[in-house]
C-alpha positions as CSV (number, residue, x, y, z in Angstrom):
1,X,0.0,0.0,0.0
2,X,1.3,3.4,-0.7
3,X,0.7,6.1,1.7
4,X,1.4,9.8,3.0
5,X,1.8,10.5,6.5
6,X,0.2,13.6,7.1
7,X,-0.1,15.3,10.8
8,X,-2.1,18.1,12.4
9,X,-1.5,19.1,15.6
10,X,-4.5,21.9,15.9
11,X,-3.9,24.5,18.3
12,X,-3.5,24.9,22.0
13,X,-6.1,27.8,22.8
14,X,-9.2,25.7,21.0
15,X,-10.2,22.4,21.9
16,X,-11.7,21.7,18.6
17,X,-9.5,20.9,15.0
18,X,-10.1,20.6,11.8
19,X,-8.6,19.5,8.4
20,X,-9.3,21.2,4.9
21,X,-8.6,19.4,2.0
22,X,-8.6,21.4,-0.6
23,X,-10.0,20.8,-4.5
24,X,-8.3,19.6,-6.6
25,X,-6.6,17.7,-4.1
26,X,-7.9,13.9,-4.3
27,X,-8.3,12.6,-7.8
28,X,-11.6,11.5,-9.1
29,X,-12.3,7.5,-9.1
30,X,-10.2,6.7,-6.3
31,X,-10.7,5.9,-2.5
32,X,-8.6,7.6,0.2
33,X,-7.9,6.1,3.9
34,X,-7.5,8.8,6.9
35,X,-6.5,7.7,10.3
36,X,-7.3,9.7,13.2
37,X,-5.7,9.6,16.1
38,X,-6.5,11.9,19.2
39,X,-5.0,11.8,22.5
40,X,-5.9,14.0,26.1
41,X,-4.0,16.5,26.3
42,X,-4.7,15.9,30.1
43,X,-3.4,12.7,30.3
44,X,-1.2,11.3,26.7
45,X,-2.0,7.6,27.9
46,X,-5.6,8.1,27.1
47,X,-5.6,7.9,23.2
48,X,-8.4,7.0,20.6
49,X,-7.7,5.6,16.9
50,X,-10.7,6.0,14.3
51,X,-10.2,5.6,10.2
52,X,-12.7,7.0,7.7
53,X,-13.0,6.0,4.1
54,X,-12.9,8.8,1.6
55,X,-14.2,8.0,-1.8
56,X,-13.9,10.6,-4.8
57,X,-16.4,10.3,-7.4
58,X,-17.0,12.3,-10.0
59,X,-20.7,13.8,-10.1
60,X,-22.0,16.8,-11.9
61,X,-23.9,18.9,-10.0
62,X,-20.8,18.8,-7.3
63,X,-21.9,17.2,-4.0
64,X,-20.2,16.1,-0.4
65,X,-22.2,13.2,1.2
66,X,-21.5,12.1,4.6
67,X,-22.4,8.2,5.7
């Protein structure tokens, strides 16, 4: 499998994040894998691992569904 690490660290004052991928980005007719990993800032031991599926398809009119 070929993969990119990418990390975000958010910020320090908020305790929500976020990610923006950008257009243009992922290519059309392809499925991308995201791990997400969030630990307590509190306490580093207590850590939580999640993956979501990203599939790109290309649709006229443009639409993002969520499932």
């Amino acid at each position: 499998m070929n993969g990119t690490s990418l990390q975000f660290g958010g910020t320090t004052v908020s305790p929500k994040s976020s990610m923006t991928i950008l257009g243009g980005s992922l290519l059309a007719n392809q499925t991308y894998q995201f791990m997400v990993r969030m630990e307590n800032r509190r306490n580093s031991s207590n850590q939580a691992t999640g993956y979501l599926l990203v599939q790109v398809v290309d649709t006229h009119p443009q639409m993002i569904v969520m499932g």
